[in-house]
C-alpha positions as CSV (number, residue, x, y, z in Angstrom):
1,X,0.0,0.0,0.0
2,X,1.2,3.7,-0.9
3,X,2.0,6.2,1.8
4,X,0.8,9.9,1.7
5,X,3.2,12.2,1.7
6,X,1.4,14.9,4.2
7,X,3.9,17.6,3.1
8,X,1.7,19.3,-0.1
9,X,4.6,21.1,-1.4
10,X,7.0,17.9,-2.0
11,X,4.3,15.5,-3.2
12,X,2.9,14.6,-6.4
13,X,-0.3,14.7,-8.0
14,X,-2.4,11.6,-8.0
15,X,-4.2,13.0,-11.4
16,X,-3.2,11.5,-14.9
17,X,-3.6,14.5,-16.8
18,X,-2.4,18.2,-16.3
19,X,-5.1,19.8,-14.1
20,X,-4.3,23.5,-15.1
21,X,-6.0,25.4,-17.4
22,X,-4.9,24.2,-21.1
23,X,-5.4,27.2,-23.8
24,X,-4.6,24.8,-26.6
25,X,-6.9,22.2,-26.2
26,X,-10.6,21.8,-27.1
27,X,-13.3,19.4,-25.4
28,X,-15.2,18.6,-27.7
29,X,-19.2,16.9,-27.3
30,X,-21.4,15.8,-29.5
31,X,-19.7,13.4,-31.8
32,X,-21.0,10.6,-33.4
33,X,-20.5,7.5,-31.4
34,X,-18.9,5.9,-34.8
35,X,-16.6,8.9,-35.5
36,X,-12.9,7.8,-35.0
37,X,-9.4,9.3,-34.3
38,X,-9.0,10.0,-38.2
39,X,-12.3,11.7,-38.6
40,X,-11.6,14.3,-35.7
41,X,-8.3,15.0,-36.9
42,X,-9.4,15.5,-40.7
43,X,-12.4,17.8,-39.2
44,X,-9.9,20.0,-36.8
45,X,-6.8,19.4,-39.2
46,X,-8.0,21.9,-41.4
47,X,-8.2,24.6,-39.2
48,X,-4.6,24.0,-37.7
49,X,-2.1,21.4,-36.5
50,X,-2.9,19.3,-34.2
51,X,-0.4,17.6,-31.2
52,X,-3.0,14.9,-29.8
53,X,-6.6,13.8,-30.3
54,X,-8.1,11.7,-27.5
55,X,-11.4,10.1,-27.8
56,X,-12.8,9.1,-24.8
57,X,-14.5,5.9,-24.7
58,X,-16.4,3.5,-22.6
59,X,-14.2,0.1,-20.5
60,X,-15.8,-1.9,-23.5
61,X,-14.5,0.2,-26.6
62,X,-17.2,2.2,-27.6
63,X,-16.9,5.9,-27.8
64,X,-18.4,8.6,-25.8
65,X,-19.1,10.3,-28.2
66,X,-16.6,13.1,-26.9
67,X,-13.0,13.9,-27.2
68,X,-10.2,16.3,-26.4
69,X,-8.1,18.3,-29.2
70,X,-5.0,19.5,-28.6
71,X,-3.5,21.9,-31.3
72,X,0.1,23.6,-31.3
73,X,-1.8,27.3,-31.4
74,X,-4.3,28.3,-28.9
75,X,-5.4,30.9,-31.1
76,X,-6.3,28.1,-33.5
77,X,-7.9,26.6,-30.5
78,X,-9.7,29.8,-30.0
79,X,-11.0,30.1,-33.7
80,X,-11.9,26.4,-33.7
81,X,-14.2,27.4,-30.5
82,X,-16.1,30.1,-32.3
83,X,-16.6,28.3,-35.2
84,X,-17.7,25.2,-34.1
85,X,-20.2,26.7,-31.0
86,X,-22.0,29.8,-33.0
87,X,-25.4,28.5,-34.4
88,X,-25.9,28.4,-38.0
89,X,-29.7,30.0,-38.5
């Protein structure tokens, strides 16, 4: 069994991912359930370069239907944002 450290400024996180506020990356909601890794990236790709895209799926393989983009810009990032959540009337 793991020890705590009690001293907060010498331990680690216990969280997988960075918990700070990421400028450059996009989660995203909505997806189709059958969209894959290749589809996100051809949809974001266009709009910039991407580091990392993460679906998120279920224990048994199926997706989410969400994922995470990560993109080199986080004014790309930004753009991507606006375009994707203003509603088309």
């Amino acid at each position: 069994m793991s020890r705590c450290d009690p001293d907060k400024e010498t331990r680690s996180s216990g969280f997988r991912y960075p918990t700070k506020m990421e400028k450059n990356k996009l989660f995203v909601r909505g997806l189709p359930f059958s969209m894959n890794e290749a589809e996100v990236r051809k949809l974001f790709g266009e709009h910039g370069t991407l580091k990392d895209v993460r679906i998120v799926m279920f224990r048994n393989g199926h997706s989410k239907g969400i994922a995470y983009v990560d993109f080199e810009d986080e004014v790309i990032s930004f753009l991507c944002q606006y375009i994707y959540s203003t509603p088309v009337f």
